[in-house]
N, C-alpha and C positions, 0 to 999 in steps of 0.2 A: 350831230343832229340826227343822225340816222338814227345811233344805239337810243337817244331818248324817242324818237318815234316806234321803237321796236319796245320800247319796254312798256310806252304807254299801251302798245295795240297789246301787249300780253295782259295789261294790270286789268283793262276793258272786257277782254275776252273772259280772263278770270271772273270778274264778277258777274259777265251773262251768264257764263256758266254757274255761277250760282243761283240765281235769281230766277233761270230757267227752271231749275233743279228744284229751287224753293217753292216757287208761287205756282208753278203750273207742273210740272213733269210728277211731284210728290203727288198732287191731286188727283189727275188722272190715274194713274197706278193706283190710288187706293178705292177710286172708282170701280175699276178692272176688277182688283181682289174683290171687292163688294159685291159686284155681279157676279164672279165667280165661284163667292160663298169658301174663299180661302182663308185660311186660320193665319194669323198675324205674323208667324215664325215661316209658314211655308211661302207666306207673299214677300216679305222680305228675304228669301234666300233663292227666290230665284224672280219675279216680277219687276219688285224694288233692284233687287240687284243687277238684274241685268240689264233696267234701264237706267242704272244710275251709273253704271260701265262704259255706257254708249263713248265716252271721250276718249277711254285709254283704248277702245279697240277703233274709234275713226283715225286718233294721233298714231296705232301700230300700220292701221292702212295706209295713210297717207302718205309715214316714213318712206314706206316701202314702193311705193306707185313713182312717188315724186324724184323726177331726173336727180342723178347724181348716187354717191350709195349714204345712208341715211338708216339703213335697216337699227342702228344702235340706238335710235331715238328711242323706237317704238315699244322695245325691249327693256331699253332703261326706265322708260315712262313706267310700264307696267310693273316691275321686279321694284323701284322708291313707290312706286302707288299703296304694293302691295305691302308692301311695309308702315305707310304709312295709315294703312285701313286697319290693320292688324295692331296698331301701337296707338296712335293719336284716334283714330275714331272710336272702337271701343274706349281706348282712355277719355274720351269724350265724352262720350254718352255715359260714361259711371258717373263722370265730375258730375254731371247737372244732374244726376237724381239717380238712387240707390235702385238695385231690381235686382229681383229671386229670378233664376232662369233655373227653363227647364232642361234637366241633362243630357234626355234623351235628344232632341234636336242639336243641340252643341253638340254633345259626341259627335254625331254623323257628320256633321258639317267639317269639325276638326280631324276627323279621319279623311276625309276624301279632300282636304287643302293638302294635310301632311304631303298624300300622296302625289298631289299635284307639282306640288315645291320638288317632290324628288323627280318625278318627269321630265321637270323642265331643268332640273341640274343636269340630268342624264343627254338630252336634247340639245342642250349650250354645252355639253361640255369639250365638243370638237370644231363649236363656231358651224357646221353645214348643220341644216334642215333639209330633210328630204320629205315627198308626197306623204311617204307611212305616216314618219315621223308624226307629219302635222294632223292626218288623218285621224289617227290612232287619241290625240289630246280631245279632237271634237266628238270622238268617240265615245272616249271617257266623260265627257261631259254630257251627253246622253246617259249617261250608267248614273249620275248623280241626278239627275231629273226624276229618272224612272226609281231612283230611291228614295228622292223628296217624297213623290205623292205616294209610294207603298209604305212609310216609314210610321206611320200613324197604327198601318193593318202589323206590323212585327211588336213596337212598342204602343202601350196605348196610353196616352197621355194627354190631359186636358191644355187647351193653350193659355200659358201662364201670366200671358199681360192682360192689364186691365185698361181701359181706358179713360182716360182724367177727361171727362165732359165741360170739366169747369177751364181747361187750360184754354189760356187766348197769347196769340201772336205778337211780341211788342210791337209796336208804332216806329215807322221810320222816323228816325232820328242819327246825329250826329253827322258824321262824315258822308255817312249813304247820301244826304241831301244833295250832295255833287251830281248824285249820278239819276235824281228826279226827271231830269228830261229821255234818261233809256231806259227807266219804268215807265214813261206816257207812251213810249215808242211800242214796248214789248205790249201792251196793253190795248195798244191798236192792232200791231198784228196776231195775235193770238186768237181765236176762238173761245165763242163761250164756255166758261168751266163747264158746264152740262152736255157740252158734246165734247167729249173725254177723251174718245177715239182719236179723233183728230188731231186734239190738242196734246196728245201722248204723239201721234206719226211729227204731229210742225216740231212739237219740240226735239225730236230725233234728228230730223232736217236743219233747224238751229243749231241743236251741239255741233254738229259735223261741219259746217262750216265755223265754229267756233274753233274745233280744233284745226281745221286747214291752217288759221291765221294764228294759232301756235304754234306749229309746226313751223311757219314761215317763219314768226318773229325765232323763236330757240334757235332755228340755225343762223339768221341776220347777229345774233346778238353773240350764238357761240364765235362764230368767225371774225366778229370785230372784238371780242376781248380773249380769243386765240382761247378758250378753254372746249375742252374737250365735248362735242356735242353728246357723248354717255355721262359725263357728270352732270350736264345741262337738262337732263331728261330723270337723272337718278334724283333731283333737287325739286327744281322750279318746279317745273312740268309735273311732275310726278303730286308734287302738292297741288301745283292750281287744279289736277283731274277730278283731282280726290276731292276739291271742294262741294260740287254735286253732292258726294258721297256724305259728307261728313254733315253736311246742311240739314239733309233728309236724317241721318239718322239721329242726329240731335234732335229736331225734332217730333221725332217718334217717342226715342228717350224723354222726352219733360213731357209728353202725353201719358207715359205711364207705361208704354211697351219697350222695356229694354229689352226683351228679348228679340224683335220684329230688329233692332237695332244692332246687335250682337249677329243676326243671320244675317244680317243685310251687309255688315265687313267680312266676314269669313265670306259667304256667299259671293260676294262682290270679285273679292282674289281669286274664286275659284274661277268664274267667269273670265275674269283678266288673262290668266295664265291661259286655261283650256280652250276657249273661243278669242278673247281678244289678240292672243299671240298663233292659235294653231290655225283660225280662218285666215288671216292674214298671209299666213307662210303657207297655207295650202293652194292660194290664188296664186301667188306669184311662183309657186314651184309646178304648178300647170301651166302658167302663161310661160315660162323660160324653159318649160321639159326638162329640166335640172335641178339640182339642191341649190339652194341660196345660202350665202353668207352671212353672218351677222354680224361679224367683228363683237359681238358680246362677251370674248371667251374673261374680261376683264369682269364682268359681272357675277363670274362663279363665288368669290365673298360675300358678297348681298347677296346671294340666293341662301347661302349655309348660313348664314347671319336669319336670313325669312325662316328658313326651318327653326332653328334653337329656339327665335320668338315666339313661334305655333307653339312649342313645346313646353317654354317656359309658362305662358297663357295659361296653357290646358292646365298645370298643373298646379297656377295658382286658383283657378277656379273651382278644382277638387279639392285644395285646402280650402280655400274660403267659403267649402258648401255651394257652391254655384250660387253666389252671390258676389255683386259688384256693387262697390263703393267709391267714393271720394279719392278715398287713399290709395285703391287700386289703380284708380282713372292718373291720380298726379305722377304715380311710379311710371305707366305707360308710356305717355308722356314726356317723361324721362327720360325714357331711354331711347327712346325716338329723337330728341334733343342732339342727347350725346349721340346718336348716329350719322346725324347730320352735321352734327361739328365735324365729326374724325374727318368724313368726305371731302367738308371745304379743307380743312389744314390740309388735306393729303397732296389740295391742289399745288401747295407753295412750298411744302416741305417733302 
């Protein structure tokens, strides 16, 4: 009785976090960029993406906060997140509709991920995080801000999406109709779309208790079917985060900005790793005056598995001309698939 109450409170969570992400958190953020006269690549690579983060860095908090040690959650969540923003989201957004990107903003974005991946192999790869350690990630991710907005004055380059004024959102339908009564809910507590602010801060406050009750259910559900709470974070969790993620950029993608979509997954990882995993580990190595554990040192394959994919990406995108299609989106996809199979087999064999 338990595990199906734990799995329904996860399948639930799941889709507020969608529907949060969908209906109101994408709106507001493109409000934000509106006002702030940001070009569709720079709001998606850090506005879009960092509030479309908010889950994988409340689920790295809460790991870590919450009695017991747990620190593998937070870290496997982010390291499957990040894999699966980099494989299935871009693979996403190519499937539903073809788009030229511009090089200049991918380079940069794909430089400072690289570099990120090797950070955080270098950081896990003794299991302790120390103050620098964590310091030095948020650091670095300051260094990637202050390159966002100059990166226009080095390269100059016009923003390469256009936007589809005729595209319209389908109608709920199908299965969704179950969950009609926590769309009247969400739609009572929300704020008017027009006041943006707000309604970008409530939905920040909704993820965050969205993910507390992930957190809870992941470990209820690792402990009653005895499997490993890092595979349970490197899978489920890791995808249900990414939903948010994949929502929004889909729908960016069939408006006509693959690019705003392509920054917004890179972008997103880069967040995950440097803020979602380094504020986390920087609170709790001030609150304990000591380095923390992670028990992650299991994780160093999916990080070297996270780099080759950055890699392999980058380099289909210089053959393909920086352009994404169909058949790039099904390959991604792909191997995202098979990455997730090997994990589960690994469990039983």
């Amino acid at each position: 009785m338990a595990l199906i109450l734990y799995c329904l409170a996860l399948i639930t969570s799941f889709y507020l976090l969608a529907e949060v992400s969908d209906r109101y958190f994408v709106v507001s953020l493109d409000q934000i960029a509106e006002r702030l006269k940001m070009s569709h690549e720079m709001a998606g690579a850090t506005l879009m993406a960092i509030g479309s983060s908010a889950p994988e860095l409340f689920v790295a908090i809460i790991s870590l906060v919450r009695s017991g040690d747990h620190a593998a959650i937070g870290v496997g969540t982010i390291v499957g997140s990040a894999l699966f923003n980099i494989l299935v989201i871009i693979g996403a957004s190519a499937v539903v509709r073809n788009a030229k990107l511009m090089w200049q903003p991918v380079v940069r974005d794909f430089i400072f991920y690289a570099l990120s991946v090797v950070a955080l192999f270098v950081v896990l790869k003794d299991g302790l995080i120390t103050w620098m350690e964590s310091i030095l990630l948020i650091f670095f991710y300051g260094g990637y801000l202050l390159t966002v907005m100059n990166w226009k004055r080095l390269f100059d380059f016009a923003d390469g999406d256009l936007m589809d004024e005729g595209y319209e959102e389908p109608a709920l339908r199908g299965w969704k109709k179950i969950f009609i009564p926590l769309n009247f809910l969400l739609r009572k507590l929300f704020p008017h779309p027009r006041r943006y602010i707000l309604t970008f801060i409530f939905s920040i406050l909704v993820i965050a208790f969205l993910c507390w009750v992930l957190v809870e259910s992941a470990i209820g559900i690792s402990m009653i079917l005895e499997i490993p709470e890092v595979v349970i974070a490197l899978t489920v969790l890791a995808i249900g985060t990414s939903i948010p993620d994949m929502i929004s950029s889909v729908i960016v993608a069939r408006q006509g900005r693959g690019g705003m979509a392509v920054s917004n997954a890179v972008g997103s990882n880069i967040f995950d790793i440097l803020i979602g995993l380094g504020l986390p580990w920087l609170i709790m190595t001030l609150i304990k005056n000591e380095p923390i554990l992670t028990h992650a040192e299991g994780l160093n394959e999916s990080v070297i598995l996270l780099f080759a994919s950055v890699a392999l990406i980058f380099i289909t995108f210089v053959i393909y001309r920086w352009k994404v299609n169909k058949k790039l989106g099904y390959i991604l996809i792909f191997i995202y698939v098979a990455y997730l199979a090997r994990e589960i087999i690994g469990l039983y064999y």
